[in-house]
C-alpha positions in Angstrom: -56.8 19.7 -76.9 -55.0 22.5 -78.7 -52.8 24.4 -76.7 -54.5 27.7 -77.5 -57.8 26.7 -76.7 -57.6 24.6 -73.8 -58.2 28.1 -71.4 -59.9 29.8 -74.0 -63.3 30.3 -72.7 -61.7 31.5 -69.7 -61.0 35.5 -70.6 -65.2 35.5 -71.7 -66.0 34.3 -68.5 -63.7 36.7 -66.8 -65.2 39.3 -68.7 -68.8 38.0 -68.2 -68.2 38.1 -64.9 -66.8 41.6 -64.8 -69.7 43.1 -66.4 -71.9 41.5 -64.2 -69.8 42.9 -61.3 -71.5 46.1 -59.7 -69.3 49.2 -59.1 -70.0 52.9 -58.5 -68.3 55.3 -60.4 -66.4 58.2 -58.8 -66.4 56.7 -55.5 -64.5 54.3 -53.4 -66.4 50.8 -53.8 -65.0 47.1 -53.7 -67.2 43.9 -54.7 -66.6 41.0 -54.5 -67.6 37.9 -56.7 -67.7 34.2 -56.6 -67.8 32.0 -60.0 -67.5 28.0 -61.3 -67.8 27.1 -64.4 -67.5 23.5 -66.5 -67.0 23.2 -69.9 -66.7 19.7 -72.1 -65.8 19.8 -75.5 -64.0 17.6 -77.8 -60.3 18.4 -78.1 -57.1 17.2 -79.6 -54.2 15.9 -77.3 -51.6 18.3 -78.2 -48.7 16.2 -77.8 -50.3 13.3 -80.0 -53.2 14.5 -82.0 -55.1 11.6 -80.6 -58.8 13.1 -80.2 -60.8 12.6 -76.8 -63.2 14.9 -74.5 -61.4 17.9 -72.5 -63.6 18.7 -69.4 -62.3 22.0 -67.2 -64.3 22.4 -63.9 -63.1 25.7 -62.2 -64.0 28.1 -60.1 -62.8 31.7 -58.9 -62.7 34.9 -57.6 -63.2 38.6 -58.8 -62.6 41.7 -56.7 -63.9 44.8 -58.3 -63.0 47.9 -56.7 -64.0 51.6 -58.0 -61.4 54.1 -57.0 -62.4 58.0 -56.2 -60.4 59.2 -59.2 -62.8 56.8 -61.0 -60.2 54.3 -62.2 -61.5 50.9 -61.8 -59.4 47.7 -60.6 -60.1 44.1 -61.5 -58.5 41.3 -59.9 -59.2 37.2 -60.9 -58.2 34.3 -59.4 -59.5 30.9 -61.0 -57.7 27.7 -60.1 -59.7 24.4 -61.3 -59.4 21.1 -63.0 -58.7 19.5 -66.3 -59.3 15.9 -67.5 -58.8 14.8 -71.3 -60.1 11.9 -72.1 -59.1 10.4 -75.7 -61.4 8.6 -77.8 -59.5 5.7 -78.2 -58.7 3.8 -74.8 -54.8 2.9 -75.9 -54.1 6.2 -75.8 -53.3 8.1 -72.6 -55.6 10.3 -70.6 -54.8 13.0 -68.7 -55.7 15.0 -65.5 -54.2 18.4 -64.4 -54.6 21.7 -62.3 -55.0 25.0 -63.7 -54.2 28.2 -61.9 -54.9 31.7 -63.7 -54.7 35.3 -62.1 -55.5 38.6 -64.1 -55.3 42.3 -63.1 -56.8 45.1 -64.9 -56.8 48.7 -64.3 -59.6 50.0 -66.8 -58.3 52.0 -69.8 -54.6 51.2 -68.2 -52.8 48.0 -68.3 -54.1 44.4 -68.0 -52.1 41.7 -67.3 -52.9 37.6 -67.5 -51.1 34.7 -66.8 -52.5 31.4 -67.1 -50.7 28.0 -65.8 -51.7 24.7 -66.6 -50.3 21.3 -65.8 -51.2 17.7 -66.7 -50.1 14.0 -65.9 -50.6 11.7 -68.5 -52.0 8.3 -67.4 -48.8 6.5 -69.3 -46.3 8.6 -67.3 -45.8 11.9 -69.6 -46.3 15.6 -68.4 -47.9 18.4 -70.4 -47.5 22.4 -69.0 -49.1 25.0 -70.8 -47.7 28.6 -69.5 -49.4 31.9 -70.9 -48.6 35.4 -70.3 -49.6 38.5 -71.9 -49.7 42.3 -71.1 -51.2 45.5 -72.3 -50.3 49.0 -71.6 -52.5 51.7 -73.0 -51.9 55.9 -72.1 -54.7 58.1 -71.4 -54.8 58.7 -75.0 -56.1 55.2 -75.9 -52.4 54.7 -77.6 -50.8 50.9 -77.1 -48.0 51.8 -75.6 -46.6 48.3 -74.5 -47.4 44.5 -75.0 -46.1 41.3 -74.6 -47.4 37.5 -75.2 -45.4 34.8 -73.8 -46.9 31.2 -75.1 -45.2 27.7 -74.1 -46.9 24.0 -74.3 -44.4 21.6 -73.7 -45.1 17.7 -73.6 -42.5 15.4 -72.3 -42.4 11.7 -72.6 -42.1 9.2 -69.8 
């Protein structure tokens, strides 16, 4: 359960799901989408290495919205659940809550932030906090960005 990949299927479903979102260019239109998702794969416990199963059931909502000046604005919410499951039973297991939101104004800024928090089964507490930010100008130039990654595991 690396710490980078526990949510990483997460921005491809976002952006799945905002493909798949209809809009209408050039004139004021807002959609709206529902979306769950689960996903097993094995993992490593990042606090111990031990390996197990990660399984995150989530689900979500997008809001799609086409402006008149033909800007387009995405909003996600996805909140779900998370168990890890180790492979060998001595070690702990763990079950959590995610909660992720993510705005993006086409060829603007897109912003993401991604909080995750689990309880260990022998009393310890893993949080994984993620946030990240883009700024482009109507150039296509970068002209900000930010990534803000913590995992922390404390021991009972």
């Amino acid at each position: 359960m690396r710490p980078r990949r526990l949510l990483a299927f997460l921005p491809a479903l976002m952006l799945s799901a905002a493909l798949l979102a209809p809009t209408t260019a050039f004139a004021a239109d807002t959609e709206t989408m529902r979306f769950s998702a689960t996903e097993s794969r094995a993992e490593r416990n990042p606090c111990s290495g031990a390996p197990g199963t990660l399984t995150i059931v989530l689900s979500g909502v997008l809001h799609t919205t086409a402006r008149e000046d033909g800007t387009v604005l995405e909003i996600i919410t996805t909140t779900g659940r998370v168990t890890f499951v180790p492979d060998d039973p001595s070690q702990p297991s763990f079950t959590g809550h995610l909660a992720e939101w993510s705005g993006d104004v086409m060829n603007a800024t897109i912003t993401n932030a991604e909080n995750v928090v689990l309880h260990g089964s022998d009393g310890s507490l893993g949080r994984q906090h993620i946030l990240t930010h883009l700024t482009v100008n109507a150039n296509g130039t970068v002209t900000s960005s930010f990534e803000i990654f913590e995992f922390t595991c404390l021991a009972q």
